[in-house]
Phi, psi and omega in degrees: 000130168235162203215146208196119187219134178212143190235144162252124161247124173260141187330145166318304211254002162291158173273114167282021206235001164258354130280340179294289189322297188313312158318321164291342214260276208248003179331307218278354209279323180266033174305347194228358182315129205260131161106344185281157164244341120241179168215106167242145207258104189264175158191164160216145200247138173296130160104359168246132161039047177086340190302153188252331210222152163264085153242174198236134191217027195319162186224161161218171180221128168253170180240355210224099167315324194298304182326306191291319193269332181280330193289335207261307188255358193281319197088026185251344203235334174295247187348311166310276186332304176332288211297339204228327198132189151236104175321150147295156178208122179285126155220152191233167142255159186311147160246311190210116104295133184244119178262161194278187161273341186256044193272124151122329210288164143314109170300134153241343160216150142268155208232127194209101178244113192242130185253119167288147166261095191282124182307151172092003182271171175287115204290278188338320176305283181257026142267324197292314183287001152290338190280286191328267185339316178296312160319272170336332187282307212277014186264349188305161161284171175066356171288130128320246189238191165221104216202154167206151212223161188249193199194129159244029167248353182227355161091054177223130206270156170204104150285169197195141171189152184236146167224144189261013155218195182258354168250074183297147174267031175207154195300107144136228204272127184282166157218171183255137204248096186279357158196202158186166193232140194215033204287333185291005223268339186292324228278332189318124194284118158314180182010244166256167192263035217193000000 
């Protein structure tokens, strides 16, 4: 499993509702995408729920380097890049997935906390406990899933968890969830990955 992000931060003053409309408009296009296991189509609007910033933030989870590699050089990743610029784009490897009680439900938010892997610690140590956490994250009521993944060039942890209402029990960045694409999600390797 790799795990994937790219953030558009947008001027204070856009209208974020030109992104709801581009979501509605192409959301549906990776409903089938061979090798993704899910894609959720975040945003955060400045002045909700704390956001400091106006962002469009998609997270993704693949099950296929090849999948993850046609979406990026395929050209489907090409049209975003026209349109907005062309984001860095964060990959982690997979560590952990869980799915929730609320799998199969309508997403409405997601939760995304990203973490230093603090030197001198046991690698071995504080992967386990990402797992523990991911277990915990997806034991929550209202989860969809859970999953957490490692960055080893810059030494950074990212929990990720989707939720089916708007008050998530977990610690870091809300997001709004305007749709998600799930054609992979049974193929997601469970638990932990190693």
């Amino acid at each position: 499993m790799h795990a994937m992000q790219y953030e558009l931060t947008l001027p204070a003053d856009y209208d974020m509702n030109v992104i709801r409309a581009r979501v509605a408009r192409i959301g549906h296009l990776l409903d089938d995408w061979e090798g993704l296991g899910f894609k959720s189509y975040l945003m955060r609007e400045r002045g909700v729920n704390g956001s400091p910033v106006n962002q469009y933030a998609p997270f993704y989870l693949w099950n296929t380097v090849e999948g993850m590699n046609a979406f990026l050089w395929g050209g489907a990743f090409q049209g975003l890049s026209n349109d907005f610029g062309r984001p860095s784009v964060r990959q982690w490897t997979g560590l952990s997935y869980e799915e929730g009680g609320a799998v199969g439900s309508p997403a409405r938010s997601a939760v995304r906390r990203r973490q230093p892997v603090p030197e001198g610690t046991e690698l071995a140590e504080v992967m386990g406990e990402a797992v523990e956490e991911t277990g915990r994250l997806a034991g929550e009521d209202g989860a969809v899933f859970a999953a957490a993944a490692v960055d080893t060039a810059r030494w950074d942890l990212v929990h990720f968890s989707l939720w089916a209402h708007e008050a998530p029990k977990a610690d870091g960045d809300l997001f709004e969830v305007l749709h998600v694409s799930a054609p992979g999600r049974e193929r997601l390797p469970w638990g932990r990955q190693w």
